[in-house]
Every structure is written in structure tokens, then in C-alpha cells.
C-alpha positions in Angstrom: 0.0 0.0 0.0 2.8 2.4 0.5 4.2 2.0 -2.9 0.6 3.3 -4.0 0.9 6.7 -2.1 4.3 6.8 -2.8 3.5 6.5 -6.9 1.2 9.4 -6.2 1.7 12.1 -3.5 -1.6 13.6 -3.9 -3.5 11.1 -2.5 -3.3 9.6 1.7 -2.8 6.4 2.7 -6.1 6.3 4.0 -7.3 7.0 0.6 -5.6 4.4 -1.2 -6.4 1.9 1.2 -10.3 2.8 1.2 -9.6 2.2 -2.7 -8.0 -1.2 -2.5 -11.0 -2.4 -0.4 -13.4 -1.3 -2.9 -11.4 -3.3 -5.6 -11.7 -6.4 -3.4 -15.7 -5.6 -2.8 -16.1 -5.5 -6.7 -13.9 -8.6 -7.0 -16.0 -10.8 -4.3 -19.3 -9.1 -6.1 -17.7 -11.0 -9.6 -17.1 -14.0 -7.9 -20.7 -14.1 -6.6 -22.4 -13.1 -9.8 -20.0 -16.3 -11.1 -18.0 -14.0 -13.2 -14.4 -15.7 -12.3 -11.0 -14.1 -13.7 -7.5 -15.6 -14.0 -5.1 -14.0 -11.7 -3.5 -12.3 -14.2 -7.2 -10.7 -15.5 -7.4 -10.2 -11.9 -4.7 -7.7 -11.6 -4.9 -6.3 -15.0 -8.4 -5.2 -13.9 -6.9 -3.7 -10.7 -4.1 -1.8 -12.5 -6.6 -0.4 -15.0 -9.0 0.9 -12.3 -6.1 2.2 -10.0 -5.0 4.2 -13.6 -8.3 5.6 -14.5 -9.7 6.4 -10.4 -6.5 7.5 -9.2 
């Protein structure tokens, strides 16, 4: 989590944290709806979200 406020001084820890956990709310949402993702998916779909939120 540090590297992510580190990457981007305009945002707190708290903040990317709070982020994160919305992530792995969406993810467990997926996995209830049945709609599984390799791991790789998995983080590409992070990476892309962290880009375009953050």
C-alpha cells in the first residue's frame, strides 16, 4: 500500500487503502455473480481501475 501513495503524493494512505478495499468488494461481487478471472485478469483489472480512479 505504500508503494501506492508513494506512486502518487496527492493522494493519503487512508485513501488508497479505502480504494484497495473497494477493488476487493467488486472482485467478491464478480465472484458471486459467477463471473471468475484468471489471476493475471485479476490484476490487470486492478491496474486499470487504479490508472483511471487515481
Amino acid at each position: 500500500m505504500q508503494a501506492a501513495v508513494k506512486a502518487n503524493e496527492n493522494i493519503s494512505e487512508k485513501t488508497a487503502i479505502e480504494a484497495l478495499f473497494s477493488y476487493l468488494d467488486k472482485g467478491i461481487d464478480d465472484v458471486e455473480a459467477g463471473r471468475l478471472h484468471t489471476v493475471d485478469e485479476a490484476f490487470q483489472i486492478i491496474r486499470d481501475r487504479m490508472e483511471n480512479e487515481l
